[in-house]
DRENKE-629871 format. One record per atom (N, C-alpha, C, CB): residue in one letter; residue number from 1; atom name; x, y, z. Coordinates in Angstrom, 1 decimal. Each point is the difference from the previous one (the first is absolute). Glycine has a CB too. Layout:
BEGIN
{"A",NUM,"CA",{X,Y,Z}},
...
***
This chain:
BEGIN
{"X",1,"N",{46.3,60.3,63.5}},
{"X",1,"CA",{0.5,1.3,-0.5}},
{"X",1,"C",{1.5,-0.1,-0.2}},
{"X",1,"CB",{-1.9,1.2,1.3}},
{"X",2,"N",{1.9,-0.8,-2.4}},
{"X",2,"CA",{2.1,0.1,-0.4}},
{"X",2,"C",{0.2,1.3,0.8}},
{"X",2,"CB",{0.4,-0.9,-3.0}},
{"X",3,"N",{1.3,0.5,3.3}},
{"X",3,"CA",{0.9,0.9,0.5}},
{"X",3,"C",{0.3,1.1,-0.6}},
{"X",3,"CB",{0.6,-1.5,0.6}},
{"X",4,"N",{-0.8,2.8,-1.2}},
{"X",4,"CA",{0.7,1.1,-0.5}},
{"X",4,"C",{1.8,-0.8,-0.3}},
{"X",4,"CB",{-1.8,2.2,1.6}},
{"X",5,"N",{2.5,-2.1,-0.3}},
{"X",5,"CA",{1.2,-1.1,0.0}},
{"X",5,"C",{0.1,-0.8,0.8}},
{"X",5,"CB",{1.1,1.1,-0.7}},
{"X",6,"N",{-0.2,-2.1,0.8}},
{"X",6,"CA",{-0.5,-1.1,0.3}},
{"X",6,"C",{0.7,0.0,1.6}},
{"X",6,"CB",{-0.4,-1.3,-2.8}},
{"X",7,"N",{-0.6,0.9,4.1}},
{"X",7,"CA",{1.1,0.6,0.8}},
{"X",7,"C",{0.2,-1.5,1.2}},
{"X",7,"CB",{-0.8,3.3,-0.2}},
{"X",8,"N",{0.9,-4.7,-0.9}},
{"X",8,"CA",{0.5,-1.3,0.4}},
{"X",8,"C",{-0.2,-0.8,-0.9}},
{"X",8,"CB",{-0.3,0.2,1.9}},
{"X",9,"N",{1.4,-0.2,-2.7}},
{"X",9,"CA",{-0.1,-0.5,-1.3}},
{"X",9,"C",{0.1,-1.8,0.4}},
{"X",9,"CB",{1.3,2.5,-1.5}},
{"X",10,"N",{-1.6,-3.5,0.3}},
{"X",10,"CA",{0.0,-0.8,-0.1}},
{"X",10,"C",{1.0,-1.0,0.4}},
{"X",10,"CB",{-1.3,1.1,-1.2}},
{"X",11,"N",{2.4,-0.2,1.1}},
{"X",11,"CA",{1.5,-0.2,0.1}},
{"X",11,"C",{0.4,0.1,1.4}},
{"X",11,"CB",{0.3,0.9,-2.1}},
{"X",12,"N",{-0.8,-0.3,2.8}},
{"X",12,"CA",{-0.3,0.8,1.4}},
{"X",12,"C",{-0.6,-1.2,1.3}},
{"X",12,"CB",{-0.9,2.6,-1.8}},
{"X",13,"N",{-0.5,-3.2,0.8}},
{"X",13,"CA",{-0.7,-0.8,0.8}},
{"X",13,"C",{0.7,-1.0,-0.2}},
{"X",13,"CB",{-2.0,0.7,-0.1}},
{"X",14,"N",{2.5,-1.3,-0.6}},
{"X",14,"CA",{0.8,-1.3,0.0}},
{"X",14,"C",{1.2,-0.1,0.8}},
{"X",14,"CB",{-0.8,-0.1,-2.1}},
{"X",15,"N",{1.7,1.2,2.1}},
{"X",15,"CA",{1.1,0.3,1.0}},
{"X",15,"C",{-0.6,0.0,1.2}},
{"X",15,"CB",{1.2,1.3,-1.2}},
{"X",16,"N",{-2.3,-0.7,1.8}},
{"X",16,"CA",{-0.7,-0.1,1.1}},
{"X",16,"C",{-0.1,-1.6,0.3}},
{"X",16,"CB",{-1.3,2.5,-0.6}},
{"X",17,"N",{0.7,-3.0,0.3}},
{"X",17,"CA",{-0.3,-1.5,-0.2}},
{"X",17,"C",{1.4,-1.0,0.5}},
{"X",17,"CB",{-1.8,0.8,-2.2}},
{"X",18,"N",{2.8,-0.4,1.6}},
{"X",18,"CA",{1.3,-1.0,-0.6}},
{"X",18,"C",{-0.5,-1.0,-0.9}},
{"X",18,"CB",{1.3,0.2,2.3}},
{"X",19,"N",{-2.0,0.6,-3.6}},
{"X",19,"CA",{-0.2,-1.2,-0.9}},
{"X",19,"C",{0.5,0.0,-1.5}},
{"X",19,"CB",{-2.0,-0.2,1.5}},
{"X",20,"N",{3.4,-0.2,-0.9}},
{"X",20,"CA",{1.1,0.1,-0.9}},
{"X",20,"C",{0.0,-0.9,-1.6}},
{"X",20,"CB",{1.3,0.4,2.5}},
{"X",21,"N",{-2.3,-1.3,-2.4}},
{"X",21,"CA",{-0.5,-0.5,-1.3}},
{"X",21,"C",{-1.1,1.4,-0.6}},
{"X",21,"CB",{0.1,-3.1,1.0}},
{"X",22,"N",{-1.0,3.5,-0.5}},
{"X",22,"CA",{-0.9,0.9,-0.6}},
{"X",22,"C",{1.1,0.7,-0.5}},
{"X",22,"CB",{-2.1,0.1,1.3}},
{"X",23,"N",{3.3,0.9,-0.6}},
{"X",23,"CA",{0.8,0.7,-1.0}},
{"X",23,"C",{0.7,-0.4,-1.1}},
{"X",23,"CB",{0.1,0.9,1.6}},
{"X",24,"N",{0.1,-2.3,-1.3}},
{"X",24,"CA",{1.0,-0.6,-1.2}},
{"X",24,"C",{-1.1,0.1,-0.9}},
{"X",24,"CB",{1.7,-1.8,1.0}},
{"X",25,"N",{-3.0,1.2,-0.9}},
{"X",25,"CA",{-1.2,-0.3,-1.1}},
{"X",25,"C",{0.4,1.5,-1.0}},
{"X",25,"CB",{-2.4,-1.5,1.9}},
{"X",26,"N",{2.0,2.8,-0.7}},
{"X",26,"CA",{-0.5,1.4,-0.7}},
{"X",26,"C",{1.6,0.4,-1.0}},
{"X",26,"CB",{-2.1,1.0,2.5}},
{"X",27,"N",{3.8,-1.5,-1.7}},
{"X",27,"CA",{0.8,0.2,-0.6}},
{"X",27,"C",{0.2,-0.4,-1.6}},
{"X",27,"CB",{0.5,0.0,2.3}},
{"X",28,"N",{-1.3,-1.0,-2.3}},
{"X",28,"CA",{0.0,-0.5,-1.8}},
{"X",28,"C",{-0.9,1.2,-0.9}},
{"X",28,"CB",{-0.2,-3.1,0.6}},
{"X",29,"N",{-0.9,3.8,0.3}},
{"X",29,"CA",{-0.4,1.3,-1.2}},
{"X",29,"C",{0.3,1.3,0.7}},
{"X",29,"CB",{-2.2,-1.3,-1.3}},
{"X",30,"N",{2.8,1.0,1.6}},
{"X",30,"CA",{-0.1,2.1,0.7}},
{"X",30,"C",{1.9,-0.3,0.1}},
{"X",30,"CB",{-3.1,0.9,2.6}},
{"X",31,"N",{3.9,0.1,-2.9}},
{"X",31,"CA",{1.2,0.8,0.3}},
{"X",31,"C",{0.5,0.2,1.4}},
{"X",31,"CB",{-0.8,1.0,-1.9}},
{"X",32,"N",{1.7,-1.5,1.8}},
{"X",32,"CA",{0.8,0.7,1.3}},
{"X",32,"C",{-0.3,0.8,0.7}},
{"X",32,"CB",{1.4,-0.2,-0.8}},
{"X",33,"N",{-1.8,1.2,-0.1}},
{"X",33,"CA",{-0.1,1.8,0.5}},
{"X",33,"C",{-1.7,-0.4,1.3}},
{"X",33,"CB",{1.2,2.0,-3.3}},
{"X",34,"N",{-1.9,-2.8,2.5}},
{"X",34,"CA",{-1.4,-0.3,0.5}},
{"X",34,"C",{0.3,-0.2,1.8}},
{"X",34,"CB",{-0.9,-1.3,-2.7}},
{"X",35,"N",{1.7,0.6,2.7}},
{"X",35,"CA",{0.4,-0.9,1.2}},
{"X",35,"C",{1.0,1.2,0.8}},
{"X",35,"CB",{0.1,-2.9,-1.4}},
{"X",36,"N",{-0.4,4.5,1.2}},
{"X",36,"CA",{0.8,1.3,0.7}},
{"X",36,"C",{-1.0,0.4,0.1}},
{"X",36,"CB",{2.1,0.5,-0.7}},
{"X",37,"N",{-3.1,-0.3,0.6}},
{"X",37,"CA",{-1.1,1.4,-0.2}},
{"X",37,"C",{-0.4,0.4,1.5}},
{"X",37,"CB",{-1.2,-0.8,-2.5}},
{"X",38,"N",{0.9,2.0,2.5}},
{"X",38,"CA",{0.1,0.1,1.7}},
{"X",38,"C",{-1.6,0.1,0.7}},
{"X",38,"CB",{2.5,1.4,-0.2}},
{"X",39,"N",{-2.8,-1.8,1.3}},
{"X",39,"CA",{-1.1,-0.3,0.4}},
{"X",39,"C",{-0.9,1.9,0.3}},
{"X",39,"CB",{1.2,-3.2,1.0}},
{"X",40,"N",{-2.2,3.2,-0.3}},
{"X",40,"CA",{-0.3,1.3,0.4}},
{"X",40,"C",{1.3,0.7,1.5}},
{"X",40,"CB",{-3.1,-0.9,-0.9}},
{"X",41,"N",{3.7,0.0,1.3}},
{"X",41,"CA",{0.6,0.3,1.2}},
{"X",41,"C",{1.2,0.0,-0.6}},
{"X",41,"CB",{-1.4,-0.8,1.7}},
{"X",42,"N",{1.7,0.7,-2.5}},
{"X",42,"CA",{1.7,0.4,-1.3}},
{"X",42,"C",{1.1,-1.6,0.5}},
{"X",42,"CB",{0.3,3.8,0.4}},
{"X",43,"N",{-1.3,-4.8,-0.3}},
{"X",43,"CA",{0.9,-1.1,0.0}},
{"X",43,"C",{-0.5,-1.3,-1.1}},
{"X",43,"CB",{0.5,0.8,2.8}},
{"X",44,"N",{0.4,-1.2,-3.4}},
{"X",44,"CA",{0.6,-0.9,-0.8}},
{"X",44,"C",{-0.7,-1.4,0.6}},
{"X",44,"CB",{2.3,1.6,-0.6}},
{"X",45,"N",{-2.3,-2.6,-0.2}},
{"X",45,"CA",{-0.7,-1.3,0.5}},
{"X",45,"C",{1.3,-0.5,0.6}},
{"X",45,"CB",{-2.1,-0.6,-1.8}},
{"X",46,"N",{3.1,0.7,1.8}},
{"X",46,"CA",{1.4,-0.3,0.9}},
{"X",46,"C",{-0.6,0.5,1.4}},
{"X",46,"CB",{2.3,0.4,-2.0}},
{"X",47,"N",{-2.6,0.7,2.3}},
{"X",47,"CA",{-0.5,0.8,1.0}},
{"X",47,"C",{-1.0,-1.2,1.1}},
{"X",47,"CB",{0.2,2.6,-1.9}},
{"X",48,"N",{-1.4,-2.4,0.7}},
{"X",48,"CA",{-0.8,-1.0,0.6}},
{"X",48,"C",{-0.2,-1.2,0.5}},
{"X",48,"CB",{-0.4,1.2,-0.9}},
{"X",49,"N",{1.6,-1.9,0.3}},
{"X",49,"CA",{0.2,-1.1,0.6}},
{"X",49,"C",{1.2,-0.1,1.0}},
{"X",49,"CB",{-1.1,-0.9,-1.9}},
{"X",50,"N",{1.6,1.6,2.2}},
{"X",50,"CA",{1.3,0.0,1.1}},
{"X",50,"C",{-1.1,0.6,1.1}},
{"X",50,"CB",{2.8,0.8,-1.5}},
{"X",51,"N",{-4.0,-0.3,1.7}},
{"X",51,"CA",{-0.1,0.6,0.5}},
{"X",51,"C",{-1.4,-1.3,0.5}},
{"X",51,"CB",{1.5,2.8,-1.0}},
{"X",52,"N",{-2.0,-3.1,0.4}},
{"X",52,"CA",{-1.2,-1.1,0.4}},
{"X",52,"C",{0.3,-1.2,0.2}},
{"X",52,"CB",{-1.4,1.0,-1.3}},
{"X",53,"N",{1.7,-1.6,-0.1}},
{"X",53,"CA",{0.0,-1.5,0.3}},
{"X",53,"C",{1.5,-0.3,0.1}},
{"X",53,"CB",{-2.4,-0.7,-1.4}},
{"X",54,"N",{3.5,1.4,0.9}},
{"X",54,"CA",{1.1,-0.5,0.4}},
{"X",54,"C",{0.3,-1.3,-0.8}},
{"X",54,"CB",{-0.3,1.0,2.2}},
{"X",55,"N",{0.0,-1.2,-3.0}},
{"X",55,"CA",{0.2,-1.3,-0.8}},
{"X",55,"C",{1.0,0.1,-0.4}},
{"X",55,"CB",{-1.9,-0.5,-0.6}},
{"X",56,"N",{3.8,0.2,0.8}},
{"X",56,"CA",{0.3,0.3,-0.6}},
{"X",56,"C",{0.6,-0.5,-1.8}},
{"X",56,"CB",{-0.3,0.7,2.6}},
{"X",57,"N",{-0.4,-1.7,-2.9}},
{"X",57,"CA",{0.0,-0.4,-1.3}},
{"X",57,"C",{-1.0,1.2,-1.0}},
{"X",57,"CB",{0.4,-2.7,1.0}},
{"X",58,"N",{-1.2,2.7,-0.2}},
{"X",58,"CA",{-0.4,1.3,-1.1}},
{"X",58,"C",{0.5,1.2,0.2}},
{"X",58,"CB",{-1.9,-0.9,-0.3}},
{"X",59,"N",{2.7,1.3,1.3}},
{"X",59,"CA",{0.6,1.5,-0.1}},
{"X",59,"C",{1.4,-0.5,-0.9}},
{"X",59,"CB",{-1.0,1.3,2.9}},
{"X",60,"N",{1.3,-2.6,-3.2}},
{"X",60,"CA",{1.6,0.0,-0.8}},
{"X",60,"C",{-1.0,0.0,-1.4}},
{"X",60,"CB",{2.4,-1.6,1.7}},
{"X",61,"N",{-3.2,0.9,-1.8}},
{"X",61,"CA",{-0.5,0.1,-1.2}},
{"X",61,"C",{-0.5,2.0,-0.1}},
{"X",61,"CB",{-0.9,-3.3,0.0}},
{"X",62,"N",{0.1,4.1,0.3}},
{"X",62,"CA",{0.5,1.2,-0.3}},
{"X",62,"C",{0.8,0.6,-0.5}},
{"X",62,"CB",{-0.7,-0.1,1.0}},
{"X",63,"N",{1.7,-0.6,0.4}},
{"X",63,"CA",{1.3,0.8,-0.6}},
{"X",63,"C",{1.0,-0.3,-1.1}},
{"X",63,"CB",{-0.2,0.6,2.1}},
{"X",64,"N",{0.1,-1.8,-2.4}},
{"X",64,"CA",{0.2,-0.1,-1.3}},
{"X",64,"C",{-0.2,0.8,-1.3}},
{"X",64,"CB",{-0.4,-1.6,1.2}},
{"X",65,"N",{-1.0,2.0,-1.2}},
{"X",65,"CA",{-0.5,1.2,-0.4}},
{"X",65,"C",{0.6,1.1,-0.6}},
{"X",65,"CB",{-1.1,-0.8,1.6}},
{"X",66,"N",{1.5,1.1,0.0}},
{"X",66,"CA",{0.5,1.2,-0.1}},
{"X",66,"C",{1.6,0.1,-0.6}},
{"X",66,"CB",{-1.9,0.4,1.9}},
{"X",67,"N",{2.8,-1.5,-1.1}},
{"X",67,"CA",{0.8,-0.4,-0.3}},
{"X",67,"C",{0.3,-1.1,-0.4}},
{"X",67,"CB",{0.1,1.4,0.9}},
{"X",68,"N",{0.3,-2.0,-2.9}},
{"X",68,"CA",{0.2,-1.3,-0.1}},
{"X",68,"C",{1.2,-0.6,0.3}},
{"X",68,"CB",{-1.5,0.3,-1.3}},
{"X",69,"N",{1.6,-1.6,1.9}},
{"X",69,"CA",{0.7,-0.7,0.3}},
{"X",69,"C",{1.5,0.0,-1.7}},
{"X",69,"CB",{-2.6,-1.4,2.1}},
{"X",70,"N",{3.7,1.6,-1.7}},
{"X",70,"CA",{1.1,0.6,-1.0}},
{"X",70,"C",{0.3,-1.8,-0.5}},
{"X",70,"CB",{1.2,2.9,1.5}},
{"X",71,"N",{-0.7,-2.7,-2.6}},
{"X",71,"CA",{0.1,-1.2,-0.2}},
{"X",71,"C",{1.6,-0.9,0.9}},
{"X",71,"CB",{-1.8,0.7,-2.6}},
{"X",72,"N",{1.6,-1.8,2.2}},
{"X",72,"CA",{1.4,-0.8,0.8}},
{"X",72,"C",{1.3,1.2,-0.6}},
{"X",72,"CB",{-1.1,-3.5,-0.2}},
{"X",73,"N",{2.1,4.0,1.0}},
{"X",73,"CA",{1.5,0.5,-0.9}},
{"X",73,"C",{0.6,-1.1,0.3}},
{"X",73,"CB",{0.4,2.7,0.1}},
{"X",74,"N",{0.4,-2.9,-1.5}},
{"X",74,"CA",{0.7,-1.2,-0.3}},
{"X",74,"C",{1.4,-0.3,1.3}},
{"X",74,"CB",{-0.8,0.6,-3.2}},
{"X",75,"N",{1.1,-1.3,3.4}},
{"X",75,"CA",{1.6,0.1,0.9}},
{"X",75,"C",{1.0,0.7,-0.9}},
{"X",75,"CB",{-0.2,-2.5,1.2}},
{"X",76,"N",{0.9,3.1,-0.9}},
{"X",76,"CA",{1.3,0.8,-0.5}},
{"X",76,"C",{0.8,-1.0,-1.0}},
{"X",76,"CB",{0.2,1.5,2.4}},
{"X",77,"N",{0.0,-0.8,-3.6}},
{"X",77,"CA",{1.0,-1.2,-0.4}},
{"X",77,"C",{1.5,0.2,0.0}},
{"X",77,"CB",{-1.7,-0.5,-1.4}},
{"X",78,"N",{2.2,-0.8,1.8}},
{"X",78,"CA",{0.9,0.0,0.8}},
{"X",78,"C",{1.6,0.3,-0.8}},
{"X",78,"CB",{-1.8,-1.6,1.5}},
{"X",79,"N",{2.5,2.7,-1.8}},
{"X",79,"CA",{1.3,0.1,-0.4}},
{"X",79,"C",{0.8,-1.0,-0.7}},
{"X",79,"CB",{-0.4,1.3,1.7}},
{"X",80,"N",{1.1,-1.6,-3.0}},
{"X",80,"CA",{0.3,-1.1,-1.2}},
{"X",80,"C",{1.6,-0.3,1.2}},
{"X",80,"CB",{-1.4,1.3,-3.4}},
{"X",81,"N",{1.5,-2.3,3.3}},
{"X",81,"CA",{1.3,0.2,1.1}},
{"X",81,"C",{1.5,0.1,-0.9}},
{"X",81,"CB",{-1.3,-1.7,2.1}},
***
């Protein structure tokens, strides 16, 4: 039987897990946004894995997610003497 909504998404089970390859897999077709959606208890697959498996490679991978890594800022350039 399907969910009405979904209340442990795919995204959800894998955080549960710490199976930070399954998210990378699902990250090549689903959006960022996919990797936020909130479970029936109003938590985020970041949630679910800080809270189960603790893996923390897959909670940085999340949070990546949410927040991307900024690129390198260059060193200051330095004053013509």
């Amino acid at each position: 039987m399907l969910q009405d909504e979904p209340l442990f998404s795919l995204v959800h089970a894998a955080a549960f897990n710490g199976q930070e390859k399954v998210l990378r897999y699902l990250r090549k077709y689903f959006p960022p946004s996919f990797f936020q959606e909130l479970d029936a208890a109003g938590n985020n697959a970041l949630h679910t894995v800080l809270e189960s498996s603790r893996d923390m490679d897959t909670a940085l991978f999340l949070l990546e997610q949410v927040h991307p890594p900024s690129p390198a800022t260059p060193p200051p350039a330095t004053p013509p003497p």
